[in-house]
PyMOL CGO cylinders between C-alpha atoms (Angstrom):
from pymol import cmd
from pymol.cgo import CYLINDER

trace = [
    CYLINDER, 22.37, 48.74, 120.57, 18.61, 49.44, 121.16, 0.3, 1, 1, 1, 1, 1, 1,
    CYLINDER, 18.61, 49.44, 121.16, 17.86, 50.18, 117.63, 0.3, 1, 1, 1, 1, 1, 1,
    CYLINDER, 17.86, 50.18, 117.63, 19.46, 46.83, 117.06, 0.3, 1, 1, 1, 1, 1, 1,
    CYLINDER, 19.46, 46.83, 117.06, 17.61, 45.13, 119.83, 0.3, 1, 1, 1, 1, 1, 1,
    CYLINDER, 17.61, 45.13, 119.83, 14.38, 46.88, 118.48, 0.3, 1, 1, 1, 1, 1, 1,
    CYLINDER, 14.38, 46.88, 118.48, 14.65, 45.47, 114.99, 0.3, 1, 1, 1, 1, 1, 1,
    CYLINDER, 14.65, 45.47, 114.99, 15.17, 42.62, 115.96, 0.3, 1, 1, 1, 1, 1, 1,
    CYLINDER, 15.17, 42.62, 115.96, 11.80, 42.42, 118.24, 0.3, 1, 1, 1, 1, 1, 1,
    CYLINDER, 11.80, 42.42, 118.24, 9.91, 44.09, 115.66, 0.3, 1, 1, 1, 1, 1, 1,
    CYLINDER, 9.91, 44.09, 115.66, 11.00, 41.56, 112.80, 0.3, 1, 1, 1, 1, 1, 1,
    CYLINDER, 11.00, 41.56, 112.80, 9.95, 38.69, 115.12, 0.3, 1, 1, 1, 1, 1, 1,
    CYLINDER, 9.95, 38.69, 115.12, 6.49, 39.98, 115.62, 0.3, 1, 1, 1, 1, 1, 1,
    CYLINDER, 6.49, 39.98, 115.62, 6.08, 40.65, 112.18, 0.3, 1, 1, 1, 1, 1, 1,
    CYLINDER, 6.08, 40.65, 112.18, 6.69, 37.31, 111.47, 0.3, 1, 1, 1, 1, 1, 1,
    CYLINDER, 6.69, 37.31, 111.47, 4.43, 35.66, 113.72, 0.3, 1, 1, 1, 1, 1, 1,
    CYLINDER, 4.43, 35.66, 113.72, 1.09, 37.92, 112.43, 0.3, 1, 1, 1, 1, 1, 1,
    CYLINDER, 1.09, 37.92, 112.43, 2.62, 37.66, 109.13, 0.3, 1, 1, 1, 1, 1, 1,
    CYLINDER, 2.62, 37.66, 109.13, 2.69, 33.73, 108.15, 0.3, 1, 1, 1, 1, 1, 1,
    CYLINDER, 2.69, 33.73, 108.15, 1.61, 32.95, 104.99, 0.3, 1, 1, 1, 1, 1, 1,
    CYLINDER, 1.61, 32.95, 104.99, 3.05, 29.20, 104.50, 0.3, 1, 1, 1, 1, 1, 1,
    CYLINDER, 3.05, 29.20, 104.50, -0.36, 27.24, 103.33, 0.3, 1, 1, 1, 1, 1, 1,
    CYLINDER, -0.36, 27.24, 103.33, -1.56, 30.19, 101.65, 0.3, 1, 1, 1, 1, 1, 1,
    CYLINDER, -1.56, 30.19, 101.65, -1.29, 28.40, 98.00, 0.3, 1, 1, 1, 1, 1, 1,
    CYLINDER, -1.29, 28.40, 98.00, -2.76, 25.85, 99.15, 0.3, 1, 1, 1, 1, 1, 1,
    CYLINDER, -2.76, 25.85, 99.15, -5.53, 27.42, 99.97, 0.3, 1, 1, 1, 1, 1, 1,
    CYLINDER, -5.53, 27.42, 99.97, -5.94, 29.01, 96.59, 0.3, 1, 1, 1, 1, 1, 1,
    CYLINDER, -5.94, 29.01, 96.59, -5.29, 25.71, 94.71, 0.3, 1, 1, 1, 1, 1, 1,
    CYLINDER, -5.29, 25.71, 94.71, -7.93, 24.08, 96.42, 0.3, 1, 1, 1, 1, 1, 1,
    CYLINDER, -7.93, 24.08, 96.42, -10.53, 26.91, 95.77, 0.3, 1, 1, 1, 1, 1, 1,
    CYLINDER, -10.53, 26.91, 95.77, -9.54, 27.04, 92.36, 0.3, 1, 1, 1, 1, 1, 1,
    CYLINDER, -9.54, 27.04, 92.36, -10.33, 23.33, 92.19, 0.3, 1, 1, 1, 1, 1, 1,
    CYLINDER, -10.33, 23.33, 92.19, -14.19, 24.04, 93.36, 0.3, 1, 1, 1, 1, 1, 1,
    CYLINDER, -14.19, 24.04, 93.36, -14.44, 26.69, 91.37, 0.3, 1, 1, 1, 1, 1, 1,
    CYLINDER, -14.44, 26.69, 91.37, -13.68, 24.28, 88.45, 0.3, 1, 1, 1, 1, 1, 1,
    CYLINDER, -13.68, 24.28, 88.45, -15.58, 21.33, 89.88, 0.3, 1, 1, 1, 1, 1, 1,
    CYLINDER, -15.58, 21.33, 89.88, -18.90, 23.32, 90.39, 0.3, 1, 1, 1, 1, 1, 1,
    CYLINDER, -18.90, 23.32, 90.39, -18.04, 24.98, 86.87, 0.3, 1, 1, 1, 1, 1, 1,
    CYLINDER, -18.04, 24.98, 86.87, -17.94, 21.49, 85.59, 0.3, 1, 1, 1, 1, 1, 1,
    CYLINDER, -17.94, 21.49, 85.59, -21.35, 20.35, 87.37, 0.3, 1, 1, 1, 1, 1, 1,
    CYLINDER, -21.35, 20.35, 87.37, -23.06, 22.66, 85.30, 0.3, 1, 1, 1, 1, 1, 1,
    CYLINDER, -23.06, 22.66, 85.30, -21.94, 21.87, 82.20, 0.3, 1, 1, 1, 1, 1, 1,
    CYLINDER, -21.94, 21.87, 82.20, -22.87, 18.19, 82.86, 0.3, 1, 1, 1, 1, 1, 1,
    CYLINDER, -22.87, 18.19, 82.86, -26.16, 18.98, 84.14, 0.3, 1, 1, 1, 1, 1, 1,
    CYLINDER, -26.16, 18.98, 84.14, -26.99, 21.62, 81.29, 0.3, 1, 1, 1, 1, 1, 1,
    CYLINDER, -26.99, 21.62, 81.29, -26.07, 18.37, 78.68, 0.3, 1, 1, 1, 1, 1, 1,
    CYLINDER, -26.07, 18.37, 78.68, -28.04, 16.41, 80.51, 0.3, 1, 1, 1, 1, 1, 1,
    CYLINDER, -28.04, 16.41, 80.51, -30.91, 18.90, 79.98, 0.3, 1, 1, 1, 1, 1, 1,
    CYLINDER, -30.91, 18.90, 79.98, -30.68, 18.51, 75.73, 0.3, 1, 1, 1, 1, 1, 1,
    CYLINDER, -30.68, 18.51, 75.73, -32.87, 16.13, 74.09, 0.3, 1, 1, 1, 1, 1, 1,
    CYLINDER, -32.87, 16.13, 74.09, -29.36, 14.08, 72.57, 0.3, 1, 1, 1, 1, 1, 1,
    CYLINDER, -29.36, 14.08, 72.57, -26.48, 13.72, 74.46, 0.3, 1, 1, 1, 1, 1, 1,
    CYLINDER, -26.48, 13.72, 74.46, -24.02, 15.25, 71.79, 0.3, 1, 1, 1, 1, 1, 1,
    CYLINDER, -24.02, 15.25, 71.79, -25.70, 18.22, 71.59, 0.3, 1, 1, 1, 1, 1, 1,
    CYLINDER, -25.70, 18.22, 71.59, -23.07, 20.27, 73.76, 0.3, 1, 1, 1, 1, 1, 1,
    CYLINDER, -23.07, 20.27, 73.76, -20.14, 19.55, 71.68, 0.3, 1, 1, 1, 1, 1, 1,
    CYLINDER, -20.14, 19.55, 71.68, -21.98, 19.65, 68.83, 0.3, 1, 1, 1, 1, 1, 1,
    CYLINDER, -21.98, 19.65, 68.83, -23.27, 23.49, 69.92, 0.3, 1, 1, 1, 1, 1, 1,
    CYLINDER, -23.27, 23.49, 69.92, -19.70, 24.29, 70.70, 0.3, 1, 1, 1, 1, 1, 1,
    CYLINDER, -19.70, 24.29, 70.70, -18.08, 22.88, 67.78, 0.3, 1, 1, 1, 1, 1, 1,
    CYLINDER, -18.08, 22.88, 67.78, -20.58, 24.77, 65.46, 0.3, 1, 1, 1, 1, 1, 1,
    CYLINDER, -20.58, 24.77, 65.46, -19.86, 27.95, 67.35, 0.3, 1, 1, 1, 1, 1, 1,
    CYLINDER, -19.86, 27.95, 67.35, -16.12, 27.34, 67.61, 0.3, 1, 1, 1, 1, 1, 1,
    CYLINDER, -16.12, 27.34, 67.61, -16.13, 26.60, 63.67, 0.3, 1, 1, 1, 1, 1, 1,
    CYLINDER, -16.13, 26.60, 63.67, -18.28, 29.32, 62.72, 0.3, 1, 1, 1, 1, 1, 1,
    CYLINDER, -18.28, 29.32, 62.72, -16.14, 31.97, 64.76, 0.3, 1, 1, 1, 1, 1, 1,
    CYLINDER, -16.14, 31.97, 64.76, -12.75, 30.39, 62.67, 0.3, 1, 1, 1, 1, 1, 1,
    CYLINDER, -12.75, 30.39, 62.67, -14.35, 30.75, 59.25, 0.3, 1, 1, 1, 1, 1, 1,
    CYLINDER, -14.35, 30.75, 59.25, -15.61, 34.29, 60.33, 0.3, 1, 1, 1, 1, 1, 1,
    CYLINDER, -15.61, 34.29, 60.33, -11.73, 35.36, 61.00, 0.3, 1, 1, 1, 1, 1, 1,
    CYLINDER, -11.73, 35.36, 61.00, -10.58, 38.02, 58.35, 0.3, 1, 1, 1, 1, 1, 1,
    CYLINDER, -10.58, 38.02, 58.35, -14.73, 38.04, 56.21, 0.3, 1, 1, 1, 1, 1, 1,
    CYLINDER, -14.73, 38.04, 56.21, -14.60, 41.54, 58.33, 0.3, 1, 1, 1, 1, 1, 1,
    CYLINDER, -14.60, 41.54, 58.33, -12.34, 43.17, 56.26, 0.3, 1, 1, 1, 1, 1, 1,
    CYLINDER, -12.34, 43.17, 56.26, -12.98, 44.19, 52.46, 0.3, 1, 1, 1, 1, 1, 1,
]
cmd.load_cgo(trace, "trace")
């Protein structure tokens, strides 16, 4: 009976140091800054190019060339 009564304190104290509910959202919401302020850079690095289409242009030249290069490696 005490080892019972024991448990059963310890498992109640574990559970109120232990709570974790909110926990996601906590991580969902600092993955969404870490996106946002990712996102503010890219916008303020295209605003820093002489034309506006520069950044997709860059990354669809870079994007294409790394396709085409796929498999040249090899003799």
């Amino acid at each position: 009976m005490p080892y019972r009564t024991m448990g059963w304190i310890h498992a109640h104290l574990a559970r109120l140091g232990g709570d974790q509910r909110g926990q996601g959202t906590v991580e969902y919401v600092g993955l969404m800054l870490l996106l946002a302020a990712l996102l503010s850079g890219v916008v303020l690095a295209a605003k820093g190019m002489k034309d506006g289409g520069g950044l997709a242009k860059e990354i669809a030249d870079k994007l294409k060339a790394t396709i085409e290069s796929v498999g040249k490696g090899r003799p």
